[in-house]
C-alpha positions, 0 to 999 in steps of 0.5 A, a space after each residue: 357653181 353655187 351662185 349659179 345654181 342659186 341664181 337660176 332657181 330665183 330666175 326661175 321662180 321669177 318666171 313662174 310666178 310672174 304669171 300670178 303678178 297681180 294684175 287685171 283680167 278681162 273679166 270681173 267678179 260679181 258684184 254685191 259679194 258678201 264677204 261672210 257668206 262666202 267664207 267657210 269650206 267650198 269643195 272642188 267639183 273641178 279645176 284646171 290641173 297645175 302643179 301645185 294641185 296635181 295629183 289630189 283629189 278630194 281637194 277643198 278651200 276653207 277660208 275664214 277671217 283672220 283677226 284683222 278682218 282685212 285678210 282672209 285665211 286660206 287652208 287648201 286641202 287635198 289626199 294625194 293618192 300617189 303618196 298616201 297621205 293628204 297635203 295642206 297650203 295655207 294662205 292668205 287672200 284679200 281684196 284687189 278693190 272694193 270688198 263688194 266685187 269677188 275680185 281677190 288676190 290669193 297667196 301662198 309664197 311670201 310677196 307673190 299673188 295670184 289673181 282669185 275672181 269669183 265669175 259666178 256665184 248663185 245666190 245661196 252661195 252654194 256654187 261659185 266659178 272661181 278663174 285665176 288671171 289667165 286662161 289657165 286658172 279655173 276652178 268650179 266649186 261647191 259647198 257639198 262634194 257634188 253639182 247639180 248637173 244644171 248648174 254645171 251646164 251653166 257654169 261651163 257656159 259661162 266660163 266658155 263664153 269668157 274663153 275657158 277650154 273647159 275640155 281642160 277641166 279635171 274633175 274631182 273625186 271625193 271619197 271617204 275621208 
């Protein structure tokens, strides 16, 4: 019974994250992406909700170089109210081609990456529209805890016209810490 108890959890967890398989989407990163600007802190202004994020808010991502400068640290950060308390993943990313395309893979589990394509990015690389490789990954973010209600109309276009239900998003309350 314990060899079919464990078997299932790796079956399953097969089946989840073979949807995060690295593999390509029907749209692209931006191009002329400079590594370094967009490293530091980006808060979640919003993102489809999934399990690994449900239930935070004042969500952010704070990527920075690791010693190799081929990978890029990842610390996701958010409060769940439910628990009272806040919770961290720690990762890496790095890219899927040339370093100049926001195309990246992101992972938080051993061997398993997940597509990171940065759609939209302004050129102050204040605002980004970050997808995953499905429809189902999408995240709009900010170097503040705030958007200009413009530029919010114009990602939401974007990811729209790239076939994003963005009546899905869920969007992030960031209070006090």
């Amino acid at each position: 019974m314990k060899d079919l108890t464990s078997y299932a959890i790796v079956v399953l967890a097969l089946a989840i994250f073979s949807g995060c398989a690295t593999m390509k989407s029907g749209y692209s990163g931006v191009e002329g992406f400079d590594r370094d600007k967009y490293l530091g802190t980006w808060y979640e202004i919003a993102r489809f909700d999934f399990v690994f994020e449900k239930g935070l808010n004042n969500t952010s991502a704070e990527y920075r170089l690791t010693d190799d400068e081929t990978i890029i640290g990842v610390k996701n950060r958010g409060y769940d109210y439910k628990a009272n308390k806040w919770k961290e993943a720690v990762g890496r990313a790095r890219f899927r081609g040339a370093v100049t395309r926001g195309e990246l893979e992101v992972s938080f589990f051993g061997p398993f990456w997940g597509e990171y394509t940065v759609v939209a990015l302004d050129e102050g690389y204040r605002y980004a529209l970050v997808a995953g490789k499905k429809t189902d990954y999408l995240w709009i973010l900010s170097r503040t805890k705030t958007i200009p209600h413009d530029i919010r109309l114009k990602y939401l276009g974007i990811a729209e016209g790239l076939g994003f239900d963005t009546a899905k998003l869920l969007w992030i309350e960031h209070g006090g810490e």
